[in-house]
N, C-alpha and C positions, 0 to 999 in steps of 0.2 A: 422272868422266865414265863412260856405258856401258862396260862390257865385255861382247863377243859370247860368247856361251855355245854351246855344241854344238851346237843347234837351229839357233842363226843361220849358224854354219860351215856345217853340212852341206846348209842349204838355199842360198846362196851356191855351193858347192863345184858341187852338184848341175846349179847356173845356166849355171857353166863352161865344164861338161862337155855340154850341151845347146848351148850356142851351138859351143862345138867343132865340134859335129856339123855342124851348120847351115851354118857356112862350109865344112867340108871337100865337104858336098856342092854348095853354091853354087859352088866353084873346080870341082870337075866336072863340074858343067853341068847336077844332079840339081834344082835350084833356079833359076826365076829370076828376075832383077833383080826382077820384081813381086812375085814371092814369097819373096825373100829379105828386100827392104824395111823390113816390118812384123816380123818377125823380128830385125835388126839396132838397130831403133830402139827397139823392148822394151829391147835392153842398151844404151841410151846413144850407138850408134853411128851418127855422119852422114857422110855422102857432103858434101860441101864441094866449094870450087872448082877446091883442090890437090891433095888428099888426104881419108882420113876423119880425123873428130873423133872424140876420144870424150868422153862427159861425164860427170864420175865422182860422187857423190855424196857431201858433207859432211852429213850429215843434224843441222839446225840448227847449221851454221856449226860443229860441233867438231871438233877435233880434238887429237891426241895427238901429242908429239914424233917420237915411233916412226914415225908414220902421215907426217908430212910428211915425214923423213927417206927413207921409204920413194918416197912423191912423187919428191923427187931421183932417187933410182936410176930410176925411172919412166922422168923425163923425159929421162934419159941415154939408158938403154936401145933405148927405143924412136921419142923424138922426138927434137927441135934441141935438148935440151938446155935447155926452160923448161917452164914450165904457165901456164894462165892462169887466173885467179881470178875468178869472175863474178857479177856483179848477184844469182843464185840460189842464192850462198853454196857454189856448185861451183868446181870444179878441172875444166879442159878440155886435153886434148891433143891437137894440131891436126897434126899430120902422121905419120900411121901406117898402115902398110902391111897393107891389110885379115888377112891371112895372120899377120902377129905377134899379131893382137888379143885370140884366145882365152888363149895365152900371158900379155900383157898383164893379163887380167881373173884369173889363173889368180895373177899375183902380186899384183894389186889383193885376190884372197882372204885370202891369206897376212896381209896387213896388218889385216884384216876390214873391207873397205871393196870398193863393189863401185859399176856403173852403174846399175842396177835401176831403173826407173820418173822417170831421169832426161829421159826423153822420151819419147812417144807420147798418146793421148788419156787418162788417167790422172793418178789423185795424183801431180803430183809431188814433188822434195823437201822437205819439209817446211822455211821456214825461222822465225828466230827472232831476238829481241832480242841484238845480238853479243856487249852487256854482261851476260847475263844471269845469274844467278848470283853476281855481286860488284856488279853496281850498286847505289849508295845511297840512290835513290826506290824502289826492287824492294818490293813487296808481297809476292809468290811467285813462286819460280824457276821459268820455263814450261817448262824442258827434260824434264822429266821427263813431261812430259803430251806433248810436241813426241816425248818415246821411244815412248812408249804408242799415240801415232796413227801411228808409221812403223811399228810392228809390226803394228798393225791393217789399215792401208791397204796393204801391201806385200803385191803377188800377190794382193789380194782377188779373189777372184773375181767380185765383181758389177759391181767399179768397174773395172774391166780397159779397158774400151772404152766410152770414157763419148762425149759429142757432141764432146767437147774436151778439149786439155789442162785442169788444173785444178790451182791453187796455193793454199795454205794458208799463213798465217804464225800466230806467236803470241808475245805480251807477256803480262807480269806486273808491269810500272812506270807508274810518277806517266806519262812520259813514252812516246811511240808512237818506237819506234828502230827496228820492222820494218815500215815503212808498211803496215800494217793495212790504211787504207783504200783501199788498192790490190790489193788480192788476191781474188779466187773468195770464200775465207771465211776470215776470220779469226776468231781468238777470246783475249779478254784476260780475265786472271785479275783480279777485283775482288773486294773483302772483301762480302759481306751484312748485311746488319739485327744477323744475331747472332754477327759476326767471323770466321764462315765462308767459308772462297771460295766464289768463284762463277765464274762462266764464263759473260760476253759476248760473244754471236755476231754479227758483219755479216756480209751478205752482198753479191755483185754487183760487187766493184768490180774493176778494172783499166784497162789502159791499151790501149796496141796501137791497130787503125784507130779504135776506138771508146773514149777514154777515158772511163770511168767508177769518181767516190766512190761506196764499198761504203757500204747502206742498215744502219741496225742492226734486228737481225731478232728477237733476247731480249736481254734485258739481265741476267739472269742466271742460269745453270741450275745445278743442285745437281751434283755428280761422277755419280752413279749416274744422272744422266738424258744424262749430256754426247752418249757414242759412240751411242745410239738415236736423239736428238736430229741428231747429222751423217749417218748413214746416212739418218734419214730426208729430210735435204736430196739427199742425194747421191741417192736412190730419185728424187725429181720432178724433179731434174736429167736423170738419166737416161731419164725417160719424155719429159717434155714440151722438153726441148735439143732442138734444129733437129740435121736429120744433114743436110739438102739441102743445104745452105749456111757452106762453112767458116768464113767473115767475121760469121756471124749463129749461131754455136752455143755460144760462149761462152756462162755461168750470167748473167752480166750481160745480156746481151739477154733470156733468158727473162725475169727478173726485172721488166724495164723493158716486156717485153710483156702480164705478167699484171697487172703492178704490186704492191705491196709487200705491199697486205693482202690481194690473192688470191694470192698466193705463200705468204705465210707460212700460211694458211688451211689450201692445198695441205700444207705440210709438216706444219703440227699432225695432219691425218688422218693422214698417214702418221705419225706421232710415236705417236698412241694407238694403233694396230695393229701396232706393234713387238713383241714380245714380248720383257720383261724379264728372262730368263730366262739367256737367252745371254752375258749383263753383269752378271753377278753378282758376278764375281770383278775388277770393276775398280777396287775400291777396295782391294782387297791387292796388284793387281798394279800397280799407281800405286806405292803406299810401298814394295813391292819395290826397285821400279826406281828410286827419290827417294831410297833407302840409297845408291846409287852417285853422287852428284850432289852428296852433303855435302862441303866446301871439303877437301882433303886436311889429312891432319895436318899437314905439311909449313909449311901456311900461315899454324897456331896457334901455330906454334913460334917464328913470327920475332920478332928483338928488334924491341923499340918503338921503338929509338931513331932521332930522323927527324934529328937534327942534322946528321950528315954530310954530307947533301943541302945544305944551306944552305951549309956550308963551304968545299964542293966545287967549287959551283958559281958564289959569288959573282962572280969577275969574270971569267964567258963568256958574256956576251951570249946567243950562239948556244945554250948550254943553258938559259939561260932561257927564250928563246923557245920551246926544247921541252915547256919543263916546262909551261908553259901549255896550249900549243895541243895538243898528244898524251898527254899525264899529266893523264889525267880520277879521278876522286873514289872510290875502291873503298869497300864498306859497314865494312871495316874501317881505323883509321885508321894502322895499323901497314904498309899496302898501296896500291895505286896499279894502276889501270890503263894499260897503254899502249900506244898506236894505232902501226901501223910502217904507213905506207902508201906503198905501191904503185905508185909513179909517181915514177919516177926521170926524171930527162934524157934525153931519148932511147929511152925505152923507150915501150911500147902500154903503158895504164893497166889495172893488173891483174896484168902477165906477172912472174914470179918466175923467175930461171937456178934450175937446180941447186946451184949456190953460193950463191944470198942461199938454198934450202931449206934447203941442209942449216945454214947458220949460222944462219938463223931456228930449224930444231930443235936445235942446240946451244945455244945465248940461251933455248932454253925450259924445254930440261929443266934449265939454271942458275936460271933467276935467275922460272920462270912454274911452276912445280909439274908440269911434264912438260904441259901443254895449253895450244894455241891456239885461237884464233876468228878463222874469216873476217864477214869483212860483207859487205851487200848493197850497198856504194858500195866496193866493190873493192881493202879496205884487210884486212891483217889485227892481231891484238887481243892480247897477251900479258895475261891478267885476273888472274895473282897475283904482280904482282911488289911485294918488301919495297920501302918506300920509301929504306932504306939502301942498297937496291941500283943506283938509279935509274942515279946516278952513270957505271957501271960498264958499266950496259947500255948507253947512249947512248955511252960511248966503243966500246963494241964496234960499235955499229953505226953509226957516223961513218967508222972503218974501212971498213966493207963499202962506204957511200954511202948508206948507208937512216935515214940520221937528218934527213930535211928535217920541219920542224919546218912543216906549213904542211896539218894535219886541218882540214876544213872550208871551205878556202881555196880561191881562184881558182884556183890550181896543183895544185888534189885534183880533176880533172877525171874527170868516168865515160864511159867508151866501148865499145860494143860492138866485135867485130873487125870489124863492117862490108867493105865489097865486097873488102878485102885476101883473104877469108876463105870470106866466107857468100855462099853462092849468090842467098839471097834481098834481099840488101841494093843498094841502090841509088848510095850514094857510101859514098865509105872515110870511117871516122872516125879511124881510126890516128895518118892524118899531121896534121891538123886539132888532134886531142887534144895533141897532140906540140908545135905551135906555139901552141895556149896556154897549155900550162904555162911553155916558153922565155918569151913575154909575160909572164908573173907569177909569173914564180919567185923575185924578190927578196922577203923574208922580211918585211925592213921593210914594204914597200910592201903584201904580202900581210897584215900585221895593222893597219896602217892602213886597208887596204877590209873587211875583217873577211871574217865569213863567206857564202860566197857556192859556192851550188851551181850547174856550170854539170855541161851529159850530153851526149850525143853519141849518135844513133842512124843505124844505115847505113839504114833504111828504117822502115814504118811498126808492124812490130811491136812496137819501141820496148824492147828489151833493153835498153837504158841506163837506161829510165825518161825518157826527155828531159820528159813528161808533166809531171813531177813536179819538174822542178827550177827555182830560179830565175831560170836562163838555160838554155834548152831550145833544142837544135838536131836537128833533121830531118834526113838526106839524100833527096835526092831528084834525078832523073834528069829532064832534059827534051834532047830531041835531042839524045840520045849522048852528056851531057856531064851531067859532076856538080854539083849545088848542096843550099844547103841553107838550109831554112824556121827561121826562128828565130824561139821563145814565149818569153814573159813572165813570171812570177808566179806560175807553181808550187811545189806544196811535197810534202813525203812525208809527215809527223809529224801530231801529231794538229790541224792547221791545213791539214789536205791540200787544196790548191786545184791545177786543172787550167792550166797555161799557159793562155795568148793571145796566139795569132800577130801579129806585128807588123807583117808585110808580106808584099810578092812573096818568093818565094824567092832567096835571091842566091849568088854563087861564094865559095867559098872564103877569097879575101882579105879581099869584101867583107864579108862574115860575120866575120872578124877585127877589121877597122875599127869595124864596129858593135856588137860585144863593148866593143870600147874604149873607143868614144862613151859606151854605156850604163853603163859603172860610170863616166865621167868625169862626167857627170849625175848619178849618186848621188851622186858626191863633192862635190861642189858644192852641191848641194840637201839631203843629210842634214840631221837634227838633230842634237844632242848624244844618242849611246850610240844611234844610230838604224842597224841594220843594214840590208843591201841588200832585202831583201824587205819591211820595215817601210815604207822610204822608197817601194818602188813600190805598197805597199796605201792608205799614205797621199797620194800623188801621183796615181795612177792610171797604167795603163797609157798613156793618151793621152798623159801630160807625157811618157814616155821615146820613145814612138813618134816625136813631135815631133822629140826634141831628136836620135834616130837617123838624123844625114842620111846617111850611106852607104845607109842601104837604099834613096833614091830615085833611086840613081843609077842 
């Protein structure tokens, strides 16, 4: 993985040291609230309902032992003693006392991790395929190009204050594992005519009040035209993005008001008046930084032998169901990925103590070459562990409680902190998230319904993604009291389809009941090897709407 070099210290350190300032003079009154604001949000820091947040940045979901480890002490330190892990492949800390914070980011340096551009109208974090690097459809590992555009886009000067926030992912596999087509812009690494990569761009899509699938905008650009190429999107973005209207300045609206081929028109002029000049050096600073990103030694060293696995585990049920559902396919066959997610009994989906940190970074720098990967479905990724070691891991973390065997499943529910939390949310998702996993926690039952995404949003910006998922829920607020709107038939992957509402909005329980109706309907109607979203593309929405009586009650 990256390692931060002296440049990137000293311009982090520098950050600090500036926002230090900024608060000392806010607590004396030299600043205020409105001018403090945009200041505070530059470094990731929100004002909430309880306390501020802050949002720290994983930049493409990596991370280093060290780095979680460091997490821990974080979360001690200075909050309740957890973090939460988010849809945007960040770490948040939600209860801290504006005064601690520069302190806070001052040890966020030390580990070389920082909030930077984790919020306000700006790039922000850059995320990425979670598998990326050891997956086994991988064409080419995008982290290294996901490096190349955080050093580029960080602090830019042009793109500082764009109409909007504005989010970027990036792939390099057979398969779309950062829904692409849900982002500002994405871009995926494809082979060329003559075995060279390429670099395809969409643009437009996201979700929030206005969901929209990203349009594809090139389909393949050669490396030395990539960053002229995005600037010159980000330039029309900049000129023609709405600043009157926060709900209508997203890149998606533009997009859909010039339309696709006066859009792209727009960006080609700006493309050939770029001057090339400035990007000369991006194809030495690519494989620079691709030196840091080759599999550690560590990982060629392991023995071959997978036997012990089979041995180990023959008569436990319970680790078999892991090895399935969370021990997915690494490019090497000596290796194994595997998912630890994040949604325990009782816990908000996401949140991590200091305890499962620091044992997730002990488990990593054992048995994963010192690095993990968070994901954008709130789980996080050990990507080199031997498959002789499987064993070993999964009892370690059956001890902790982190070994539910159930990625992908009814009980991997995605949830913003919704109105527990966020000011702008409208019902909690917390407690909702919480009472469906308790419904579908048995293991059995969860791989008998297979897989099945259900998300959870406190209001309509839609931080869960609820857009996107199989089972989509909304909250939403009508006289004083909380409910919530629940879609259909969403997807993230390269099948991205937008939900369809099913009905009135309804309460809480009733919204559980009709979770339950609706996979009971699956179940019943599937075919043979027919998952829950196959069953409602081939059914249609109508047949589940029908068969969902709770919602007309």
């Amino acid at each position: 993985m990256y390692r931060y070099d002296d440049f990137d210290r000293a311009l982090i350190n520098e950050r600090v040291g500036q926002f230090r300032d900024q608060v000392a003079r806010y607590l004396a009154g030299y600043l205020s609230e409105e001018e403090f604001a945009p200041l505070r949000l530059q470094n990731g820091l929100y004002r909430q309902r309880h306390a501020y947040m802050l949002r720290v940045a994983i930049p493409y979901g990596t991370l280093s032992a060290r780095q979680l480890a460091g997490l821990a002490t974080i979360a001690e330190r200075y909050d309740r003693g957890y973090g939460h892990f988010t849809t945007r492949q960040n770490v948040q800390f939600n209860w801290l006392e504006l005064e601690r914070v520069p302190d806070l980011l001052a040890d966020l340096a030390a580990l070389d991790m920082h909030a930077i551009q984790t919020s306000g109208n700006c790039i922000r974090n850059i995320t990425c395929d979670a598998y990326a690097g050891v997956a086994a459809d991988e064409y080419r590992d995008p982290r290294p190009l996901a490096e190349l555009l955080r050093q580029w886009s960080t602090l830019h000067p042009e793109f500082a204050f764009l109409p909007r926030k504005f989010k970027l992912a990036l792939s390099g596999a057979a398969a779309d594992r950062a829904a692409l087509q849900f982002h500002d812009l994405a871009v995926r690494i494809v082979a060329g005519a003559d075995g060279e990569p390429r670099y395809a761009v969409s643009v437009g899509g996201g979700q929030g009040r206005t969901p929209v699938i990203a349009e594809p905008l090139h389909p393949g650009l050669e490396l030395e035209q990539l960053l002229p190429y995005l600037e010159a999107i980000l330039r029309v973005y900049n000129l023609h993005g709405r600043r009157d209207n926060k709900y209508k300045a997203r890149i998606k609206i533009l997009v859909q008001a010039l339309g696709l081929e006066a859009f792209r028109a727009e960006v080609e002029r700006e493309f050939a008046a770029t001057p090339r000049d400035r990007f000369a050096l991006v194809g030495a600073e690519l494989e620079r930084i691709a030196a840091a990103f080759a599999l550690p030694p560590a990982v060629f060293h392991a023995s071959a032998n997978t036997g012990d696995v089979g041995i180990q585990i023959a008569d436990d049920a319970a680790h078999r169901r892991w090895l399935r559902r969370n021990v997915l396919r690494h490019r090497l066959d000596t290796h194994a990925i595997v998912v630890v997610t994040l949604k325990q009994p009782g816990a908000a989906p996401g949140d991590a103590s200091a305890d499962d940190m620091r044992l997730l970074a002990d488990l990593v720098g054992r048995y994963s070459a010192g690095e993990l990967r968070v994901t954008h479905t709130q789980n996080v990724v050990l990507p080199h562990v031997r498959r002789c070691d499987l064993a070993a891991l999964w009892q370690a973390l059956v001890a902790r409680g982190l070994a539910r065997a159930n990625l992908d499943c009814a009980s991997d529910v995605v949830a913003c902190p919704g109105l527990d939390y966020c000011n702008l949310a409208n019902a909690r998702s917390i407690p909702l998230a919480r009472r469906l996993a308790a419904r579908f926690d048995d293991e059995r039952e969860a791989g008998d319904i297979g897989p099945l995404a259900i998300r959870i949003s406190g209001c309509v910006n839609a931080c869960a993604h609820h857009h996107a998922a199989n089972i989509g829920i909304l909250g939403v607020e009508k006289g004083g009291r909380e409910y919530y709107q629940l879609t259909l038939g969403g997807a993230a992957g390269d099948d991205a389809a937008i939900g369809e509402r099913l009905g009135r909005a309804v309460e809480a329980e009733t919204a559980l009941e009709a979770i339950d109706e609706l996979v009971a309907h699956y179940r019943r109607e599937r075919r043979r090897g027919e998952h829950f979203l196959d069953t409602v593309r081939r059914l249609g929405v109508d047949a589940f709407r029908e068969a969902c009586r709770a919602l007309d009650r």
